[in-house]
FIGUBA-382542 format. One record per residue (C-alpha): residue number from 1; x, y, z. Coordinates in steps of 0.25 Angstrom, whole numbers, plus 5000, padded with zeros to 4 digits. Layout:
residues N
nr;east;north;up
NUM;X;Y;Z
...
//
This chain:
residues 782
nr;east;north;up
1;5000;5000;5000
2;5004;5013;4996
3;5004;5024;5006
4;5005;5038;5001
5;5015;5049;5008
6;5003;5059;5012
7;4994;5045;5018
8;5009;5040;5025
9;5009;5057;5032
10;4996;5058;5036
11;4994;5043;5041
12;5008;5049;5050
13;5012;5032;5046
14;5025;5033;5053
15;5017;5039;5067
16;5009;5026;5065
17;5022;5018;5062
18;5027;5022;5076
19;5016;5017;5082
20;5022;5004;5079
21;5037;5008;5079
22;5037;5012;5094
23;5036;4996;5097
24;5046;4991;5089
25;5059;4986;5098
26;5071;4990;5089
27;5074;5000;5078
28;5071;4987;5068
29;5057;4988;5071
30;5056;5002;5069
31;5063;5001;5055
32;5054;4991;5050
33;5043;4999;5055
34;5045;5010;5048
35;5047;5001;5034
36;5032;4998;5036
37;5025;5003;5023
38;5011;4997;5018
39;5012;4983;5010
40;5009;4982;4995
41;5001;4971;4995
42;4991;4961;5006
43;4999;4951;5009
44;5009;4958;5014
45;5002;4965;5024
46;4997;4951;5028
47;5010;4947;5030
48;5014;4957;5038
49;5001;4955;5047
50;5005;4940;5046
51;5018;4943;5052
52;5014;4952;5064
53;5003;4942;5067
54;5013;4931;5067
55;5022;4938;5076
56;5011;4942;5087
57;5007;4926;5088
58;5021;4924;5089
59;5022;4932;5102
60;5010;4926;5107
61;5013;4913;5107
62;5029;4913;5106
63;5034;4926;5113
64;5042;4937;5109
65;5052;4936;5097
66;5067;4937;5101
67;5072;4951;5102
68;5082;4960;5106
69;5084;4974;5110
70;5096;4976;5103
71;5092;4975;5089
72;5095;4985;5079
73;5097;4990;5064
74;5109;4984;5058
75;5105;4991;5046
76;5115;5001;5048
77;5126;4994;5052
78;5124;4984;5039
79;5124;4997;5031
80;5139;5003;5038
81;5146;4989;5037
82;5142;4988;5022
83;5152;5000;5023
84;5162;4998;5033
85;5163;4983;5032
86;5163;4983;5047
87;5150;4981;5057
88;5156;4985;5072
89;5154;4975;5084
90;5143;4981;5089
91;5136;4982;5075
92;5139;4968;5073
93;5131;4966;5085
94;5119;4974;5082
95;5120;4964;5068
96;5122;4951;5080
97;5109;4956;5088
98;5099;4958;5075
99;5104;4945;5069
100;5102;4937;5083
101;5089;4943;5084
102;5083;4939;5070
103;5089;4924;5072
104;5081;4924;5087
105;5069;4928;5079
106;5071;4918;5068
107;5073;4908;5077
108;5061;4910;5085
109;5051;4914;5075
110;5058;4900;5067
111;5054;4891;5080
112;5038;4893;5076
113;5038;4896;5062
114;5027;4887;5058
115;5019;4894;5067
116;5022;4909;5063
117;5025;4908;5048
118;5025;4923;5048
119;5033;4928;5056
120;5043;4916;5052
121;5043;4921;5038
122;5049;4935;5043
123;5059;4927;5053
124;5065;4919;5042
125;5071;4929;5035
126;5080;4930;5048
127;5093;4922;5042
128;5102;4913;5049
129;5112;4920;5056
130;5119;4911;5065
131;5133;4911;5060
132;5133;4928;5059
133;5129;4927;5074
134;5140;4919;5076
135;5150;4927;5071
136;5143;4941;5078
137;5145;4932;5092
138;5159;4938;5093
139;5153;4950;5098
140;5149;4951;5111
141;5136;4961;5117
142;5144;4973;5113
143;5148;4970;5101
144;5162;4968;5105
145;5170;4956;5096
146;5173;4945;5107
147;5187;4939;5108
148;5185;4928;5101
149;5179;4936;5089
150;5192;4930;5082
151;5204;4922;5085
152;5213;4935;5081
153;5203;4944;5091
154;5205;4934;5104
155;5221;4934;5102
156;5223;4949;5100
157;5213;4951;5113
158;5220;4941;5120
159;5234;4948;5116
160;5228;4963;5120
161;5222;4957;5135
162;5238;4951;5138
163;5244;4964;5133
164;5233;4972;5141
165;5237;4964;5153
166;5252;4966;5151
167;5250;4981;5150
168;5242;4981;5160
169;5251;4975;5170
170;5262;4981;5165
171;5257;4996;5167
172;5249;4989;5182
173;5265;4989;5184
174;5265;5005;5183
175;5254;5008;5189
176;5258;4999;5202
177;5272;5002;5201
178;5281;5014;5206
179;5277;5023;5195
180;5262;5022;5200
181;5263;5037;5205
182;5265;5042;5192
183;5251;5038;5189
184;5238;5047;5189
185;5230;5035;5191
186;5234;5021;5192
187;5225;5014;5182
188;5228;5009;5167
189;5224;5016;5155
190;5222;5016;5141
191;5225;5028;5130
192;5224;5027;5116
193;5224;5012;5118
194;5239;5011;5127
195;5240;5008;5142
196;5243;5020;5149
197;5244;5025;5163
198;5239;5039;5168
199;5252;5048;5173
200;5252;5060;5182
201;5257;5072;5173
202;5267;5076;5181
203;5273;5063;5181
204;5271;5060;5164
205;5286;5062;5162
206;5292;5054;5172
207;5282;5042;5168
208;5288;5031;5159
209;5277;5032;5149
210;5273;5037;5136
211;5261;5048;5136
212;5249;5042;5129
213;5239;5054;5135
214;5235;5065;5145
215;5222;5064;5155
216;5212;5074;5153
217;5216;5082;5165
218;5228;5083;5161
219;5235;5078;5176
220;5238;5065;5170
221;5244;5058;5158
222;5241;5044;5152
223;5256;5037;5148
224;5258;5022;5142
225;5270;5016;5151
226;5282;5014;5143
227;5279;4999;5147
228;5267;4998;5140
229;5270;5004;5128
230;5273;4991;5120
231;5262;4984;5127
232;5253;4996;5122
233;5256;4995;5109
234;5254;4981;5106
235;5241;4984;5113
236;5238;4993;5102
237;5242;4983;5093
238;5233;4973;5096
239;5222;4982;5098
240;5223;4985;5084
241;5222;4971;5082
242;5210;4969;5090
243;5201;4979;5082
244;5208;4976;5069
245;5202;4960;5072
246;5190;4966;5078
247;5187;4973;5065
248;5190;4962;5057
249;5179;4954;5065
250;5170;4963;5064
251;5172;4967;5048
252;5169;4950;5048
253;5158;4950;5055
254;5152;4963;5047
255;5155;4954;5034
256;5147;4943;5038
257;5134;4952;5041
258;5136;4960;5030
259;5135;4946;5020
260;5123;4944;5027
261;5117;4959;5025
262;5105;4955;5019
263;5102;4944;5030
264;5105;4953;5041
265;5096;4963;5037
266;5084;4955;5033
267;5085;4948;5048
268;5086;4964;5054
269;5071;4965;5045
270;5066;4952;5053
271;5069;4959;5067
272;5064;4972;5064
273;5051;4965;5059
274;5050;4958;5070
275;5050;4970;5078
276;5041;4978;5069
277;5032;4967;5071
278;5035;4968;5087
279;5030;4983;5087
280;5018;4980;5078
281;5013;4967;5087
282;5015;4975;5099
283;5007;4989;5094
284;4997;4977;5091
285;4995;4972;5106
286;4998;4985;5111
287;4986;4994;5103
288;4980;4983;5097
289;4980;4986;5083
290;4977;4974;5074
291;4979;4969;5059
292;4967;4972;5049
293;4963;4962;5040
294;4968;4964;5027
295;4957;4964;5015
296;4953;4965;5001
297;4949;4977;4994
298;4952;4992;4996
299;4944;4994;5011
300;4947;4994;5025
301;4937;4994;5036
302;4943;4997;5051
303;4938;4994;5067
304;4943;5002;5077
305;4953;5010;5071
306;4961;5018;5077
307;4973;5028;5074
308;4986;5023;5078
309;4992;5036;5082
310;4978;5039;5090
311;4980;5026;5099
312;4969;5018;5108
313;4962;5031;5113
314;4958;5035;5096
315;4942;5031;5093
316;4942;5019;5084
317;4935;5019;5072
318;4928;5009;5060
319;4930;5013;5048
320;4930;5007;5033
321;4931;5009;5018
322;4930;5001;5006
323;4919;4992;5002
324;4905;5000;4999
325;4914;5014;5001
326;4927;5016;4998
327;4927;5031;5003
328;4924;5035;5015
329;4923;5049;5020
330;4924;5052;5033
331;4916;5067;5040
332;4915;5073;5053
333;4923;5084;5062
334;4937;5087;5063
335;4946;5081;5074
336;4934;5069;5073
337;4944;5060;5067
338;4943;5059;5053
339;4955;5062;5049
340;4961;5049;5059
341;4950;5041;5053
342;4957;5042;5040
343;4972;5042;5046
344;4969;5029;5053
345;4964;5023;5041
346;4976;5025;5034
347;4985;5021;5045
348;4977;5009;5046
349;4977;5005;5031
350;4992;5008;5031
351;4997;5000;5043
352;4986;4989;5037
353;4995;4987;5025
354;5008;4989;5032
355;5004;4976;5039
356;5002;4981;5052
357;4990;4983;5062
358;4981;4993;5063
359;4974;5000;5073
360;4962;4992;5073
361;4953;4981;5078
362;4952;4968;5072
363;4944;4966;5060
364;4948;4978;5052
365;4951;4978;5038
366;4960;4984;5027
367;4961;4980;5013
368;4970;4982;5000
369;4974;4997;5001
370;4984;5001;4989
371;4988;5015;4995
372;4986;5025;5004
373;4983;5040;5002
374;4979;5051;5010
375;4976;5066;5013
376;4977;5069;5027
377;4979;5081;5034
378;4981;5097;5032
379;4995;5097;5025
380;4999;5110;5019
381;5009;5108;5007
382;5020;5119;5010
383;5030;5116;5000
384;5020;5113;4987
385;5013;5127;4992
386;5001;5120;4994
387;4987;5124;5002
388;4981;5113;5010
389;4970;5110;5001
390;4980;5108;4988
391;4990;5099;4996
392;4978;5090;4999
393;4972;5090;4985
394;4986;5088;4980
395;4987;5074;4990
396;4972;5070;4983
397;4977;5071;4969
398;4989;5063;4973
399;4978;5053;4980
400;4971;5055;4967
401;4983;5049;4958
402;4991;5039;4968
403;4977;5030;4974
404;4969;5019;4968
405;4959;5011;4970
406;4965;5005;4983
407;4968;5016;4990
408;4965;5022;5004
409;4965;5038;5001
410;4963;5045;5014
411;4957;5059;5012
412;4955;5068;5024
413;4947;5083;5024
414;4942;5080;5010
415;4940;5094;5005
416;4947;5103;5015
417;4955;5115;5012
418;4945;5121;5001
419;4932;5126;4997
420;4923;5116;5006
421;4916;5115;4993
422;4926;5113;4984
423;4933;5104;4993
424;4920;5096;4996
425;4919;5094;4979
426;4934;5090;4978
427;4934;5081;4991
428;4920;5074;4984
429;4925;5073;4970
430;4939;5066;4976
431;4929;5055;4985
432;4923;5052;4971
433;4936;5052;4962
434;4940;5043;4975
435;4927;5034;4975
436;4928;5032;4959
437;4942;5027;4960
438;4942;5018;4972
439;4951;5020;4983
440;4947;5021;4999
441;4946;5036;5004
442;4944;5040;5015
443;4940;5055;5018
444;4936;5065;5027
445;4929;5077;5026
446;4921;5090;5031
447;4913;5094;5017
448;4899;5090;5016
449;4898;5086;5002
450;4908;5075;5005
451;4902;5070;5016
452;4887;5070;5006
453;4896;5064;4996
454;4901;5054;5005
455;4887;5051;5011
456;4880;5049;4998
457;4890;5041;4989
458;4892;5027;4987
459;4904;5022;4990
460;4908;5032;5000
461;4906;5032;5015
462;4905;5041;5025
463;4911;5040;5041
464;4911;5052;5050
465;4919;5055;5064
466;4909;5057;5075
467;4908;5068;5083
468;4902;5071;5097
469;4894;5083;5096
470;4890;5084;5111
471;4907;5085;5114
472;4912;5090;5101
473;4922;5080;5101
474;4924;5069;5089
475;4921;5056;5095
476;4931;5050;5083
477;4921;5039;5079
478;4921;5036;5064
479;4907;5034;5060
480;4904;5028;5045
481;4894;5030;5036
482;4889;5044;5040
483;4897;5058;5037
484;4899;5065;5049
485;4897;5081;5052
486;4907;5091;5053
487;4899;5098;5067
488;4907;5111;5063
489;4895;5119;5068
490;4892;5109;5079
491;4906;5111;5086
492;4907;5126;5082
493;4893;5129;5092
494;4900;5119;5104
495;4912;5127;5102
496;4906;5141;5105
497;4903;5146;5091
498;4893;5160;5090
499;4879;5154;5088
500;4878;5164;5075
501;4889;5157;5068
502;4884;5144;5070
503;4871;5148;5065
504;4876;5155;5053
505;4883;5143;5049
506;4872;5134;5052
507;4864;5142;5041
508;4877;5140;5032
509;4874;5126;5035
510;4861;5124;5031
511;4860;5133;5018
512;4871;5119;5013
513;4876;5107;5019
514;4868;5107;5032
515;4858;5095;5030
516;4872;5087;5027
517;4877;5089;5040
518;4863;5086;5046
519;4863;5075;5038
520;4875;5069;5044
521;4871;5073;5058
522;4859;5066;5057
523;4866;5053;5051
524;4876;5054;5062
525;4866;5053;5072
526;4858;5042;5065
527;4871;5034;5063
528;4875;5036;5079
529;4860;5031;5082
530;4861;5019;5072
531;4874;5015;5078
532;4871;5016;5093
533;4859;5007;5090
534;4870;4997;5083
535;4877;4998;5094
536;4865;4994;5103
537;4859;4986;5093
538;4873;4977;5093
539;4873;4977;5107
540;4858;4971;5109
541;4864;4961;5098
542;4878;4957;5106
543;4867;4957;5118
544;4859;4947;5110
545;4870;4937;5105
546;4876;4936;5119
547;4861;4932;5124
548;4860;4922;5113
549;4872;4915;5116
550;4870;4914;5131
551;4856;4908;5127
552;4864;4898;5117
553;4874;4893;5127
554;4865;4892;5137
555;4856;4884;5127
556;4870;4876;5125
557;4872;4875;5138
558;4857;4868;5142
559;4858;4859;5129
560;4873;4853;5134
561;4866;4852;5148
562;4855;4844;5141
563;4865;4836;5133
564;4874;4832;5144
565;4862;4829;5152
566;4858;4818;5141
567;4872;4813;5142
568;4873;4811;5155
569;4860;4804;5156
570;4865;4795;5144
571;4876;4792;5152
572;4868;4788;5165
573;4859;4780;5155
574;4870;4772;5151
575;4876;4769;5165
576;4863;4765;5170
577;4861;4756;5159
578;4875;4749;5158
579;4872;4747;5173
580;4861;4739;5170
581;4866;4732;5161
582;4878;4727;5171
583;4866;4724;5180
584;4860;4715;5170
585;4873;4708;5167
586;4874;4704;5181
587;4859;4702;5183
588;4861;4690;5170
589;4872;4685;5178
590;4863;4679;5188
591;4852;4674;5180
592;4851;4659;5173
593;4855;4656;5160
594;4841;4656;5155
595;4836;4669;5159
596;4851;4674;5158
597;4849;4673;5142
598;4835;4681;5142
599;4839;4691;5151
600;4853;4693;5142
601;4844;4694;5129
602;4836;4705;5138
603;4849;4712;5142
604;4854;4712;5126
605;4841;4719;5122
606;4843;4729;5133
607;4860;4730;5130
608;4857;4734;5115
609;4845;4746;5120
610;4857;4751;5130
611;4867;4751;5118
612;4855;4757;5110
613;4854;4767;5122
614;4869;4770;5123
615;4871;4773;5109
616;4861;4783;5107
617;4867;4789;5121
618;4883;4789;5116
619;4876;4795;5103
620;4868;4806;5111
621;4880;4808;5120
622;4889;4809;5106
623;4881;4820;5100
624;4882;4828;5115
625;4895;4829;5114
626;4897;4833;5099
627;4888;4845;5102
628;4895;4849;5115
629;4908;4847;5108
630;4904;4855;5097
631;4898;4867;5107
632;4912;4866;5113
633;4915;4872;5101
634;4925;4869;5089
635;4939;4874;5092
636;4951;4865;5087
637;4956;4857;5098
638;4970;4860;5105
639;4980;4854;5114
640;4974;4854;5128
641;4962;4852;5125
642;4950;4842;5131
643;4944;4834;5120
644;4935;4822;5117
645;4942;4810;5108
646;4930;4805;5100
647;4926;4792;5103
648;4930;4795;5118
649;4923;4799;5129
650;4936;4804;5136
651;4941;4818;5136
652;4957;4821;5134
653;4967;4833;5132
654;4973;4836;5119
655;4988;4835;5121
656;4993;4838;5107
657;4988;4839;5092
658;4997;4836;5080
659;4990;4838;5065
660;4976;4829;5066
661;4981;4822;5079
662;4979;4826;5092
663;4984;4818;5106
664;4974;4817;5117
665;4975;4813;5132
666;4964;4805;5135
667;4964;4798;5150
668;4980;4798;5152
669;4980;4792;5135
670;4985;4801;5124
671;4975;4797;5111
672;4980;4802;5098
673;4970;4805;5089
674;4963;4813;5077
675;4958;4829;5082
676;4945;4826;5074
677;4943;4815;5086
678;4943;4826;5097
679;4933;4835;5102
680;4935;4846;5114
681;4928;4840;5126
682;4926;4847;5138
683;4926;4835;5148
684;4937;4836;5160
685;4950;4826;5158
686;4950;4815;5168
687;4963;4816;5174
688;4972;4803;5174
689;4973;4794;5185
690;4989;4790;5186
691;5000;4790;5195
692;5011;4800;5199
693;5008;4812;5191
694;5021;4814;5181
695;5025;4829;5178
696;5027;4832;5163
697;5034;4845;5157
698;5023;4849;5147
699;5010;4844;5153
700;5001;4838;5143
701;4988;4845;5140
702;4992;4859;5145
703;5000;4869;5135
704;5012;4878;5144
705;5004;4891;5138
706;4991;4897;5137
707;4987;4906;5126
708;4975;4917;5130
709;4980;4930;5120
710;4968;4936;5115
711;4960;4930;5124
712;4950;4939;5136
713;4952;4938;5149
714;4939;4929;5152
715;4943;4920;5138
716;4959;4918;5144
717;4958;4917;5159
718;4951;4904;5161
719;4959;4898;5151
720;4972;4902;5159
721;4967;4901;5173
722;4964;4885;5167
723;4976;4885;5161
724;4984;4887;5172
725;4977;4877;5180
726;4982;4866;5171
727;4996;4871;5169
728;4998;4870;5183
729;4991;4856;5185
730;4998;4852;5174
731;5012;4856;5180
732;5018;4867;5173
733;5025;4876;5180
734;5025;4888;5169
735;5015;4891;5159
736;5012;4904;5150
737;5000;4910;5147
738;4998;4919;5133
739;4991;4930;5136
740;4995;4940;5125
741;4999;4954;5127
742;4988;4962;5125
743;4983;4972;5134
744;4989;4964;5146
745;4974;4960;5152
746;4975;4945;5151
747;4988;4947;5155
748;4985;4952;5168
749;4973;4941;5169
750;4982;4930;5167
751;4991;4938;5179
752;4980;4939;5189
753;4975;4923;5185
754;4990;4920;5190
755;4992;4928;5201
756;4979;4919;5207
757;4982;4906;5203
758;4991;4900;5217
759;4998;4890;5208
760;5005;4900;5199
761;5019;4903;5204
762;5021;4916;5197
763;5018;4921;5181
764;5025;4931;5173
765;5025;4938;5159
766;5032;4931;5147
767;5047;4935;5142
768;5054;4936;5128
769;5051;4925;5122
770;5038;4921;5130
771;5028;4929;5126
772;5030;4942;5134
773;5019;4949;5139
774;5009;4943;5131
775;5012;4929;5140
776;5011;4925;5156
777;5022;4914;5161
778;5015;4907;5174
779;5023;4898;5183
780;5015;4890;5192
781;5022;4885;5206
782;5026;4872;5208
//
């Protein structure tokens, strides 16, 4: 999407930009940031929300990425070394940290790559470093090359410490000696890379030493003793040595980054991504902006909306065009908000197609956009000598030229600067010109015959700013489908104006345009009638839904009453008939032969009309259970759960699913069988009866986490308080619960739940690498 110069000032883009920016941990989220431009074409925006999506589950469910505060740009040091050959040691470190850092990423991201294919795509680009970081490992934390750097290095280091020593104990022999008095101060110093010893001046001559330097007072002189003088200069000697290898380390070093340019850069883009996307996720929890679905066709429809730069306390609003209208014209008073209607609009689009979230609820919607124009605010053009009408109209013609039929023109104070009713033909001949050719424009405007065009043209809609007349303040609510009034009069007579004037004008009103603005007042009115009775209207309904299913589960409730009362007598039935029938076995066990035979042809008859009577119960009994499984409702099965293997009249805990197959624990007995055989049953598991109990590290049946993020505080507490429960019968002693960021309200309930329960030893929030914030590690006591 294109965005024009004029649209990318008046929107303030890099103000919004900022918003984001501000989040970002390092100068590499802040670059990337600020490369951010709109995308050409769909799917790439949908692979940017892809990615961002993939990131925030990640840190749900795995924890934070690796990361490290000391990363920064090596852009700069890349672009000196292709000069000078040579990185420093402390560049070379800088180069060390970014490379450790993307490999960390890589690593992590590649551990569950089947599970996050987008965010692997962008961590595979990271190449294989290895041998590069073990070659940077010869620097230590400061960037100093260690001793070992090279055999060459350690030997001339060693040589240097045995000559320091030598000269040290050599000029120890001075300063302990009988010449100690000569000295200043007894301690060994170094100028201009020699040994030397701080003289009294009075005494410089008699001291047998050469002169290397005088103090700054000027009481005192710094002399190398004759002694030491050889000593000295082999020590400079080797020190030029030293750096002379040190340089030729590092020169290496630089070379083998430089070969790999090209590798190194593309890995500095995948940690500053993964930052950019670390400052986007996080103004996501923290304001609650969300992605729009992106859709066919030149419209967007909006919930919620708000301004960026406005924040939370900004008034919402819904807006749309495109479909049955693809020009909207928005009326009403200044300072009512029409001009940030159109501003968030535009910002909206324009993040929309860079990838990124919007200020908006759920559910909103923004579709194929080729570019974006407007002409906002009161800019006088100094240097062209231009009026601030002509500077406008010039931007129109401009608009005029550049759009097509996929464009978003925004067009704010249609008309101004001019002859009202020249300005009011022009601003109506451009929203026809506009409507023949296609593009989406939005506009605002005071004139009257705009606001009748608009209100009486097909394809063209109408919005207005509401205004509270009793306070004289806007209320910033954008109302569409009615043209909203000016109220010029109105605030002129709250405001203290001479009665005189306001009737004079009121007669200049009514000679013209009066019955339009009474027109709009009255369907103002109406249309806040109508939507207070909607409101109501929807309220009575939500009021009858909520009364039609309490009627329905309670219906429910006495038809699973009725039901389990039928089984229950069918299986008393049965019970009571297969104890007559072992009566009657006994009873033929006493009687002769003879009548033995008739009685046993009796019993026969009366074993197939209980078989008979069996059947139909086991079918009835059958059919019960179908319809409670199916009110249970039809959720996949998971691991954990309590289910029914058909052909069973046994309940068992699924312990693990693999493909079609799933293992079941069923009475102390793991069943294998097909998923299709299992249905959720809400029967209790009769524990096992067995010997000394056995400990086991993972317990079977009860996961170390629990999942709740985006769940309500009455949805997730049971499930936790439960959950914890089990996890501590079952014999863990540390279990996390996954609460999410957010706001920090189930954060604090899950807090207080463990501040109550006697058997938790202590809690606390998640580190690096377990979830942060968004998780709460419980330790239970032993």
């Amino acid at each position: 999407m294109y965005v024009s110069k004029a649209a990318y000032k008046s929107l303030e883009i890099e103000k919004i930009m900022f918003q984001f920016a501000s989040r970002a941990r390092s100068e590499l989220g802040v670059f990337m940031l600020s490369r951010q431009e709109p995308f050409s074409d769909m799917d790439q925006v949908l692979k940017r929300q892809a990615l961002i999506e993939g990131y925030r589950r990640y840190l749900s469910i795995q924890g934070n990425l690796p990361w490290s505060s000391d990363v920064a740009s090596v852009d700069g040091l890349i672009e000196g070394a292709s000069e000078t050959g040579m990185m420093s040691g402390e560049e070379l470190l800088r180069v060390r940290v970014l490379l450790h850092l993307a490999g960390r990423i890589r690593d992590s991201v590649g551990e569950v790559r089947d599970d996050f294919p987008a965010l692997w795509t962008l961590a595979r680009r990271v190449r294989d470093f290895s041998e590069d970081l073990e070659r940077l490992s010869v620097l230590d934390e400061k960037g100093e090359l260690y001793d070992g750097a090279s055999p060459r290095l350690r030997d001339l280091r060693e040589r240097i410490d045995e000559l320091r020593r030598k000269i040290r104990k050599d000029c120890n022999g001075i300063i302990n000696g009988s010449s100690s008095h000569m000295l200043q101060e007894r301690v060994l110093s170094i100028r201009n890379g020699r040994s030397v010893l701080l003289v009294r001046q009075e005494l410089v001559g008699r001291f047998p030493g050469i002169l290397v330097d005088r103090s700054s007072s000027g009481n005192s002189a710094y002399m190398e003793p004759n002694c030491v003088v050889s000593l000295n200069n082999r020590m400079v000697e080797l020190r030029q040595d030293e750096r002379d290898e040190e340089r030729r380390i590092l020169r290496a070093l630089t070379t083998g980054i430089m070969s790999r340019k090209g590798a190194v850069l593309e890995a500095q883009d995948v940690v500053g991504t993964m930052d950019m996307i670390y400052a986007i996720s996080d103004l996501m929890d923290r304001e609650r902006w969300t992605f729009p679905e992106m859709i066919g066709g030149t419209r967007f429809r909006l919930f919620q909306v708000r301004h960026p730069m406005l924040g939370s306390s900004a008034v919402p609003i819904d807006v749309h065009c495109g479909g049955a209208f693809r020009v909207l014209v928005i009326t009403g008073p200044n300072t009512g908000g029409k001009t940030v209607a159109l501003k968030t609009v535009g910002v909206s689009v324009f993040l929309a197609w860079c990838g990124l979230p919007i200020p908006a609820v759920e559910g909103s919607q923004i579709g194929e956009v080729s570019s974006l124009f407007s002409d906002i605010g009161d800019e006088q053009s100094i240097e062209q000598s231009l009026s601030t009408f002509s500077a406008h109209l010039k931007n129109v013609v401009d608009i005029l030229e550049e759009s097509d039929d996929r464009s978003l023109i925004l067009l704010d104070e249609l008309g101004a600067g001019t002859d009202p009713q020249e300005g009011a033909a022009l601003g109506v001949a451009l929203l026809k010109t506009f409507k023949r050719r296609g593009p989406l424009v939005m506009a605002t405007t005071h004139h009257n015959p705009i606001k009748k065009f608009a209100t009486t043209t097909d394809g063209v809609e109408t919005a207005s700013v509401d205004f509270d007349l009793s306070t004289l303040t806007p209320t910033y609510r954008l109302i569409m489908g009615i043209p909203g009034q000016s109220n010029a009069l109105a605030i002129a007579e709250r405001l203290g104006m001479h009665v005189e004037v306001l009737g004079e004008a009121e007669k200049v009103l009514k000679s013209g345009e009066a019955s339009i603005e009474t027109m709009i007042g009255e369907l103002q009115k109406k249309t806040l009638h109508l939507d207070s009775q909607a409101a109501s209207l929807a309220k009575e309904r939500l009021e009858i839904e909520e009364l039609k299913k309490a009627i329905e589960k309670d219906r429910r409730d006495l038809e699973r009453i009725k039901r389990r009362t039928i089984m229950k007598a069918d299986r008393e039935a049965e019970r009571v008939l297969e104890e007559a029938e072992s009566q009657a076995r006994e009873m033929l066990r006493g009687l002769e032969e003879a009548a033995k035979s008739a009685a046993d042809r009796e019993l026969n008859k009366h074993k197939k009309g209980v078989k008979k009577s069996k059947e139909r119960s086991q079918v009835r009994q059958a059919v019960f259970e179908a319809k409670e499984i199916k009110e249970r409702g039809s959720r996949e099965i998971e691991v954990g759960d309590v289910v029914q293997v058909s052909g069973s009249g046994s309940a068992g805990e699924v312990l693990s699913m693999k493909g079609k197959r799933a293992v079941v624990l069923v009475g102390g007995l793991k069943i294998e069988t097909d998923i299709k055989k299992l249905t959720l049953s809400d029967k209790k598991i009769r524990p096992e009866v067995s010997g000394p109990s056995i400990s086991v590290s993972r317990p079977v049946g009860v996961p170390s986490s629990i999942m709740v993020r985006g769940m309500t505080v009455d949805e997730a507490m049971p499930l936790v308080a439960d959950y914890l429960d089990r996890a501590v019968l079952a014999g863990y002693g540390e279990v996390t619960v996954i609460h999410g960021r957010g706001e920090g309200i189930l954060r604090r309930k899950v807090h207080e739940l463990c501040r109550r329960l006697p058997y938790v030893a202590n809690f606390r929030l998640g580190e690096n690498g377990e979830g942060g914030y968004g998780v709460t590690v419980v330790s239970f006591r032993e």
